[in-house]
C-alpha positions as CSV (number, residue, x, y, z in Angstrom):
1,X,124.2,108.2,89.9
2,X,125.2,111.5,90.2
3,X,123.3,112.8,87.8
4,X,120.1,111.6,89.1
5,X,121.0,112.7,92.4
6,X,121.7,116.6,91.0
7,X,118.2,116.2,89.4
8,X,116.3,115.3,92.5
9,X,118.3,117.9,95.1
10,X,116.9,120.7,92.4
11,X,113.7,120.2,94.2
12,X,115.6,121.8,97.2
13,X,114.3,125.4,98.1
14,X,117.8,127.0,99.4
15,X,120.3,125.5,97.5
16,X,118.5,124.6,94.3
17,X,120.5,127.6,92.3
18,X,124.1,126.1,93.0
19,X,122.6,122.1,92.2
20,X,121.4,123.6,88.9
21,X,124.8,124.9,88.2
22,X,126.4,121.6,89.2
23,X,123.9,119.9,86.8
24,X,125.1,122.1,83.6
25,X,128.8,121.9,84.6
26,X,128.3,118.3,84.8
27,X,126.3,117.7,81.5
28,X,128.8,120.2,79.8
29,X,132.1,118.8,80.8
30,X,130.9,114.6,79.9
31,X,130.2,115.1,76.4
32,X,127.9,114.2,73.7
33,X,128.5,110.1,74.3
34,X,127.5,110.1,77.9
35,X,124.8,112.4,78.0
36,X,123.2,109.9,74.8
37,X,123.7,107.5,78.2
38,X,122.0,109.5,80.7
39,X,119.3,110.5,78.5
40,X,118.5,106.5,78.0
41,X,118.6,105.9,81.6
42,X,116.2,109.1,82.4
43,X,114.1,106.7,79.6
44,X,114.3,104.0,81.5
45,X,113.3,105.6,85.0
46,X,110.6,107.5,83.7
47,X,108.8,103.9,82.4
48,X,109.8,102.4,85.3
49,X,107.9,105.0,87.4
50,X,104.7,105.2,85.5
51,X,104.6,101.5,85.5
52,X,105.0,101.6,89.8
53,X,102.7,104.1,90.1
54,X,99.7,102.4,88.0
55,X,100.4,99.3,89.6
56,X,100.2,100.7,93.0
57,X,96.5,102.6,91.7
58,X,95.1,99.1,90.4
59,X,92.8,97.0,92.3
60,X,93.7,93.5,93.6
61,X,91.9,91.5,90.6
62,X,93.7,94.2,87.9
63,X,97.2,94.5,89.2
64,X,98.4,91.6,87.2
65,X,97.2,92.3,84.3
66,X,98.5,95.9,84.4
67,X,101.7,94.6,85.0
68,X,101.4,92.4,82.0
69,X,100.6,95.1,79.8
70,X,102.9,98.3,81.4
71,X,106.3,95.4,81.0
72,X,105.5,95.8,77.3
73,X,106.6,99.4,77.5
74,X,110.2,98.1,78.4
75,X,110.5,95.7,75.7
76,X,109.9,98.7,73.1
77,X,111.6,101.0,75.2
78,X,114.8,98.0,75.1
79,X,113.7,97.6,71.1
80,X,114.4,101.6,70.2
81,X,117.8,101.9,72.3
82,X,119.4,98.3,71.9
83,X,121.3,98.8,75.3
84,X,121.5,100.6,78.8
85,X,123.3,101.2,81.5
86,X,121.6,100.7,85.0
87,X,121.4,104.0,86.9
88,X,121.1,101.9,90.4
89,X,125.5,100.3,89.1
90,X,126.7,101.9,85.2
91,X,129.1,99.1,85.1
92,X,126.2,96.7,84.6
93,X,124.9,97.2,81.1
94,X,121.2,95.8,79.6
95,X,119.3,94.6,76.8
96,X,116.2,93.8,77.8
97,X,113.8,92.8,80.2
98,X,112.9,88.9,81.1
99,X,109.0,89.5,81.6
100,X,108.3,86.1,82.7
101,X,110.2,86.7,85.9
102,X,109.2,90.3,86.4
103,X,107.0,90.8,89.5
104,X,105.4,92.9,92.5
105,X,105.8,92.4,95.1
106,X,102.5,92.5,97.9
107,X,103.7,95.1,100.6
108,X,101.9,98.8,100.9
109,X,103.6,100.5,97.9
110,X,103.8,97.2,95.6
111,X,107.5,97.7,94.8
112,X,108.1,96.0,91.3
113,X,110.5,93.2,90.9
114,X,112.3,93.6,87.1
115,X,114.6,91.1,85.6
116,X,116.8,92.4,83.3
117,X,118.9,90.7,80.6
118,X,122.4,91.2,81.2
119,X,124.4,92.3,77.9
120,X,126.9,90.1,79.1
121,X,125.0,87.0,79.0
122,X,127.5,84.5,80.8
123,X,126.5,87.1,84.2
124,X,122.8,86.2,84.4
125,X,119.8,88.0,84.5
126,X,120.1,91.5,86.9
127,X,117.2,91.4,89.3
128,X,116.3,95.1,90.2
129,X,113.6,96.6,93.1
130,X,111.8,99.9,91.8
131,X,109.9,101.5,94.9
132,X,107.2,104.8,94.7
133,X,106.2,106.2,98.0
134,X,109.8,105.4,100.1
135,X,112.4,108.2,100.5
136,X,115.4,106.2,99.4
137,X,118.2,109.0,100.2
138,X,117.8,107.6,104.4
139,X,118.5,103.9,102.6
140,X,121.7,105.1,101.0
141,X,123.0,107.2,104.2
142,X,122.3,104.3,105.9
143,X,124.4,101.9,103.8
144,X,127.1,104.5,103.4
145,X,128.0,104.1,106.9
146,X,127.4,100.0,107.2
147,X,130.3,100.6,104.0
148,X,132.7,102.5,106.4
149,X,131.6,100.0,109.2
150,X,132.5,97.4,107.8
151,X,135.7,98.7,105.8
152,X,136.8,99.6,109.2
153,X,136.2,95.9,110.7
154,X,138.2,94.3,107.1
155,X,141.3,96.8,108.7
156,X,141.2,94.8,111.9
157,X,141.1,92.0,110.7
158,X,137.3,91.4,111.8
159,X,135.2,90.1,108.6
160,X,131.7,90.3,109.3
161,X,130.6,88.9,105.7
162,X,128.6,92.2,105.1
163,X,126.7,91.4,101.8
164,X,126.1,95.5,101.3
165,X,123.6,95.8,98.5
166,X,123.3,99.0,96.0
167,X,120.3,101.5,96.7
168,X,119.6,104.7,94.4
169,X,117.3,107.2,94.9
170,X,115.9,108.4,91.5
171,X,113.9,110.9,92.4
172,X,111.3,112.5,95.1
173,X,110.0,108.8,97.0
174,X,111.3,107.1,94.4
175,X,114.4,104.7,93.5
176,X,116.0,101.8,92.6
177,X,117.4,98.6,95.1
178,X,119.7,95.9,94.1
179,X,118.3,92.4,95.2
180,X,120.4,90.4,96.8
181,X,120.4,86.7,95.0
182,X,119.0,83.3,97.6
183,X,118.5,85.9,99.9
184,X,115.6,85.5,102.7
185,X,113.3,88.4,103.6
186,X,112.6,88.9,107.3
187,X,109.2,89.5,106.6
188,X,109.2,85.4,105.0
189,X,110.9,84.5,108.0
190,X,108.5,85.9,110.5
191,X,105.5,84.1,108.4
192,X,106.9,81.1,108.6
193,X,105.9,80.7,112.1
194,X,102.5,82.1,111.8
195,X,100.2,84.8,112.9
196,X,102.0,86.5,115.7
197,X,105.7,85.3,114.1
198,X,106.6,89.1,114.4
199,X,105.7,89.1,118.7
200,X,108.0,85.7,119.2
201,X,111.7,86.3,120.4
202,X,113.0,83.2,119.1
203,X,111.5,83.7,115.7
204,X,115.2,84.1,114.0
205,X,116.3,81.8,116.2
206,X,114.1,79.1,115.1
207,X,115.0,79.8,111.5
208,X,118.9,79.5,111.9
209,X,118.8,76.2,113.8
210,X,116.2,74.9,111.3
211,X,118.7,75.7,108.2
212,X,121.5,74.5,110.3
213,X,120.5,71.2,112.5
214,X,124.3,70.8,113.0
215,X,125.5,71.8,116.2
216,X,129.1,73.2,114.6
217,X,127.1,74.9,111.5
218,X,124.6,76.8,113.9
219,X,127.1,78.0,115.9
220,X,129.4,79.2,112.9
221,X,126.7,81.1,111.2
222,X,125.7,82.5,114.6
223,X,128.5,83.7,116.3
């Protein structure tokens, strides 16, 4: 993460000296092993940005079929290196793509949905958002401080049941978002009720005593 974060702040006019320095201190200091690492992740971004930005420049009609033939690019890109650490959490290590379950999805910048094939099979797939055109860094401040927010709440005593997912910025309006399993967007939620879903009050409202007709459950999941 680090290392992708040193490459994008070189972009920075004042300070772009020193984050060069930092860059070469780091890639000097990990050895040959781990730079072999980030160099395959680099790979990986790269495809993973070509393949977002021609999505995003194909018309309605041609957008799946792009995205058919762009996924190919990761399976030979997974072919040539066997394995690869995810930039977005290095612990989580990958094999492959499952291009079956690989999608878009339909807001402005047509972020891409990839399933990847966990190296540790037993874990399931690893389902990974890849966004062009969205300045991630105000997405991971952001989390950051829900992170201290809610560490703060655990030493109380106050559990919240923050599900806090992982976002990484990869490069200028670019980056990687960790997708958070049987989750529900707001955005579903809101269509759900129709046209002017968005303009209701009780929209979330709706949705929560709908999921949860008890009286006990609604008022456990809403309190």
């Amino acid at each position: 993460m680090g290392l992708e974060l040193l490459k994008n702040a070189q972009n920075e006019i004042h300070f772009r000296m020193w984050y060069k320095k930092l860059l070469a201190a780091l890639q000097f200091c990990v050895g040959k092993t781990l730079n072999n690492e980030f160099s395959k992740e680099e790979k990986l971004i790269k495809i993973l940005e070509d393949i977002a930005t021609k999505l995003k420049a194909a018309s309605d009609a041609k957008r799946k079929e792009v995205l058919k033939v762009e996924l190919s690019r990761l399976q030979q890109f997974f072919q040539e290196v066997k394995l690869c650490r995810l930039p977005l959490n290095p612990a989580l290590v990958v094999q492959g793509i499952e291009a079956d379950s690989c999608s878009y999805f339909t807001s402005n910048a047509f972020p891409l949905k990839i399933s990847f094939t966990n190296a540790n099979a037993p874990s399931g797939n690893i389902n990974v958002i890849f966004k062009v055109g969205d300045d991630l860094r105000q997405d991971m401040l952001v989390l950051q401080i829900i992170r201290v927010m809610d560490s703060i709440w655990l030493q109380e005593g106050l559990d919240m049941q923050m599900i806090i997912y992982r976002c990484l910025s990869t490069g200028k309006g670019q980056g990687l978002v960790q997708m958070v399993p049987d989750a529900t967007t707001l955005a579903k939620i809101h269509r759900e009720s129709g046209l002017i879903g968005p303009l209701k009050e009780n929209t979330i409202k709706k949705w929560f005593r709908h999921h949860h007709p008890l009286e006990s459950s609604y008022q456990e999941v809403t309190s």
